[in-house]
N, C-alpha and C positions, 0 to 999 in steps of 0.2 A: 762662570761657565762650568767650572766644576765643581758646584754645587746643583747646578740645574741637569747634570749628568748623571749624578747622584739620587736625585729626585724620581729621576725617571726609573732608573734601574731600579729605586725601592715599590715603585709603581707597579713594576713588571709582573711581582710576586703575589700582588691581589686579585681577589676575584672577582674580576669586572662583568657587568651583564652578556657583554659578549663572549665573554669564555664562558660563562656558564650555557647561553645559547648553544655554540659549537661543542661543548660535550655532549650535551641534549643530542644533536643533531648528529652528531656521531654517531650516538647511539642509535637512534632510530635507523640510522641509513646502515649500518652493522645488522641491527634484527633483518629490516629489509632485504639485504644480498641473503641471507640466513633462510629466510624462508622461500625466498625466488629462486635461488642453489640447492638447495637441500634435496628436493622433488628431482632434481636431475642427477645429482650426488648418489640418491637414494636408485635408481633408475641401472646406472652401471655398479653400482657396487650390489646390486640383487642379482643381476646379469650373469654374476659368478659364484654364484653361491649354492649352496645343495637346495633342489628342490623341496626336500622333506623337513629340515631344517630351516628352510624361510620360512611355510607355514606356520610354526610351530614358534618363529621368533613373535616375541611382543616389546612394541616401544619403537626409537630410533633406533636406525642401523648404520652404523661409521664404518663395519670392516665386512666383508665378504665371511660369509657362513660357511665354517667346514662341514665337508671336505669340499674345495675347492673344487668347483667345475667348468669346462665348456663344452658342455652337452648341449645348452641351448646353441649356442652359435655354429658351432659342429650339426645340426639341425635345421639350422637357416641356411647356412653355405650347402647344406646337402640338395634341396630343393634347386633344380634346374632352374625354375621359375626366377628366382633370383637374381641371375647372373642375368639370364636376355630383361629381365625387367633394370636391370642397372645400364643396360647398354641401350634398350629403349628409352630410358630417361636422359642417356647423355646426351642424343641426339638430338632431342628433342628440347634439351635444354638449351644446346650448340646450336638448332637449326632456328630455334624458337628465338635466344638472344639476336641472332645477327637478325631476321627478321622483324623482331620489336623493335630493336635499334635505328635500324634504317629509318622504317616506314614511322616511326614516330619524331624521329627529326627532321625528313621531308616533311611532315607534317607541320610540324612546331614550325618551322624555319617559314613552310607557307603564310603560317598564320600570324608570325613575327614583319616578316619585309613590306616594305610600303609598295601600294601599285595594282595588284591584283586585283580583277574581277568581282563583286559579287562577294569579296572578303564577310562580311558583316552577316550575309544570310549564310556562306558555310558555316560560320563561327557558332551561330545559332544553333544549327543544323546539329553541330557536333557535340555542343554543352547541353540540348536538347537527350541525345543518348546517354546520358549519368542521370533520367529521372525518368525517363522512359522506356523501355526496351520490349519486344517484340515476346519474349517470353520463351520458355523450353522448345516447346511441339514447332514455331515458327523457325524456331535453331536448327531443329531437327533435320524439316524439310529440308531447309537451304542446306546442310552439309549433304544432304543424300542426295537433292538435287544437282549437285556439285561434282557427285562420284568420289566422294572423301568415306564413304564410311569403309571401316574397317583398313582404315591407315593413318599413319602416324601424322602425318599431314592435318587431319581433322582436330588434332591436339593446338595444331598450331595455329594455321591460316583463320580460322573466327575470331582468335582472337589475336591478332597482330597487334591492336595498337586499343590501350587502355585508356580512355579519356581523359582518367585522370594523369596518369605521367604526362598522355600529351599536353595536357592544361599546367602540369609544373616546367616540363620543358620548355613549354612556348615562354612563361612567365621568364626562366631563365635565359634564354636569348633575348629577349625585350631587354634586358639588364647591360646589355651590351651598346656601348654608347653606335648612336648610328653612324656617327663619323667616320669610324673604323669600314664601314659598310663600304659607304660613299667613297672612300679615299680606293678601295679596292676597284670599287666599279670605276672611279679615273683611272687605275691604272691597267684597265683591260681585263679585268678580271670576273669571269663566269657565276651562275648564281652559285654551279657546283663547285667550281673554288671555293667561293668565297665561304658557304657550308663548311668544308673540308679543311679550307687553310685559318680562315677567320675562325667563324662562330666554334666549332666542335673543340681546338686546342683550348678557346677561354672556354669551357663548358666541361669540362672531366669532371669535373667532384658532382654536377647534377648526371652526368653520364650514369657515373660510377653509382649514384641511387636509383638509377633505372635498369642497370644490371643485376642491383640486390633486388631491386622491386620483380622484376620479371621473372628473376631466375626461381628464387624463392616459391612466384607461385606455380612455375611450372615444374620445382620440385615435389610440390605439395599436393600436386593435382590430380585426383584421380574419379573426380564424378562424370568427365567427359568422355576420358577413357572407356570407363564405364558404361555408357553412352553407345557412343561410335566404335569402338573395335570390339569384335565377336573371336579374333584368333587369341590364343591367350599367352602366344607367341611377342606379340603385339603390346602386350599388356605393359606399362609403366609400373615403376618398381614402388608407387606409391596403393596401386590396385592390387599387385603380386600380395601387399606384404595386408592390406584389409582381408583378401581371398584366403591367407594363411588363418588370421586371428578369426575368420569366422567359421569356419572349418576346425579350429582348436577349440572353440569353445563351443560348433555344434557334438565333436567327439566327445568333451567331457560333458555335457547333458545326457548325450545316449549312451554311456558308457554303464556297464556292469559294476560289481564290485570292484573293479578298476580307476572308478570313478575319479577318485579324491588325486589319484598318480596323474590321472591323466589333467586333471584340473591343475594343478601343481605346474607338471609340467610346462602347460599353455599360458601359463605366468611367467616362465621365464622365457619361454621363445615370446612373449609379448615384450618383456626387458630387451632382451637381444635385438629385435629386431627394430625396437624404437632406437635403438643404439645407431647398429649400422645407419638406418636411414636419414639422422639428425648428425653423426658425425662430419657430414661432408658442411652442411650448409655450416656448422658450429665452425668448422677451420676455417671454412672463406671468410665469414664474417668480420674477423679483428682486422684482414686487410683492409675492407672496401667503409671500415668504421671511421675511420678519420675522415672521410669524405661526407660521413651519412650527415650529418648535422647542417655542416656547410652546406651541401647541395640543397635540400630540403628550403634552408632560410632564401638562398639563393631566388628557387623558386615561386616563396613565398612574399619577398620586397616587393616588385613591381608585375604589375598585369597590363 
């Protein structure tokens, strides 16, 4: 026994194909984070740095250029626009999520439960919309015909329920044995219970990627805005901050001998401004990550 103890511990110390694999792979997965980091490293550490002395730098950049500044963000924060464009996004992300939410698990839950009507030609109906759709101009009408244009509303109500969540969600309540269903329905129990007290408690981690799914793109949104609202009151803070960088970069085109400062400049209110706007979704993220993988498989086992 303590020879074959012996044996082993002297084994420890060679270089077997799998350690050499896992350094390999180390490696690689090291350059990886390296170059997927770096562009956003590179992103706020520009953010602060002298605008005349970025130009001027060549190569990588690991430290902020003196003299230090936040001129740029001192810049962004000065712009009205900014603030009602952050508070029209929350809204809209707050009115948007509960909205999604719902209507996509009444949905899902419809297309889950045994019994219904006509199941088989909705179901067509609505997997039929992820290859077909109606196109801009027929979007258009329907929100004007509606009385939605030029309100936040129009951000939301088109698009309530994504086909595809709905298609992951349904898959993940199908996942749910029907017993549990049935035993509720013996004991008295509504279809709105059984949604509320059953299916949604086993369903958080798919929830929780349909919160990141939604929220995400109604952070990100701003061709609809674009679109539908003409107040610029109105405006989401993802339109606010295009309207800035296009405006920054029509000044430094028509700009005089000024030209190069002003071009400079619109480099770093473009850093700043990627900042603030990617800050928010960057923090939520590490919460709603432990769920992202699980919910996704979840969705993905049983149809």
């Amino acid at each position: 026994m303590v020879e074959k103890r012996k044996h082993n511990s002297a084994g420890e110390g060679k270089i077997t194909p799998y350690r050499i694999f896992s350094i390999f792979n180390t490696i690689i997965m090291l350059f990886i984070i390296l170059i997927t980091a770096y562009p956003v490293y590179y992103i706020v550490v520009a953010s602060f740095s002298d605008a005349g002395a970025l130009s001027r730098h060549v190569g990588m950049l690991w430290l902020p250029l003196k003299p230090y500044t936040l001129s740029a963000y001192e810049t962004v924060f000065k712009n009205p626009l900014i603030a009602s464009g952050f508070l029209n996004t929350l809204f809209v992300l707050a009115a948007g999520l509960v909205v999604n939410l719902t209507l996509t698990s009444l949905g899902a839950f419809f297309l889950t439960i045994k019994g219904p009507m006509l199941k088989n030609a909705i179901t067509f109906m609505i997997i039929f919309t992820m290859y077909f759709s109606g196109g801009m101009i027929p979007s258009y009408l329907n929100v004007k015909s509606l009385g939605l244009m030029d309100s936040l509303w129009a951000l939301i109500l088109p698009g309530a329920i994504s086909t595809t969540n709905l298609v992951i969600m349904k898959s993940s309540f199908s996942s749910i044995p029907d017993s549990l269903i049935e035993s509720a329905r013996l004991d008295g129990a509504s279809y709105g219970q059984i949604l509320m007290r059953v299916i949604v408690p086993l369903s958080k981690a798919t929830i929780a990627v349909m919160v990141l799914y939604y929220g995400v793109s109604h952070w990100n949104s701003w061709f609809n805005a674009s679109i539908y609202l003409r107040n610029s009151d109105k405006f989401p803070l993802q339109l606010v901050v295009r309207n800035i960088l296009n405006l920054a970069s029509n000044s430094a085109m028509t700009a005089g001998g000024g030209a190069d400062e002003i071009a400079q400049l619109a480099d770093l209110i473009k850093y700043a401004l990627i900042v603030v706007t990617a800050t928010p979704i960057l923090v939520l993220y590490p919460f709603l990550q432990k769920y992202f993988v699980k919910g996704v498989m979840v969705g993905a086992i049983k149809g």
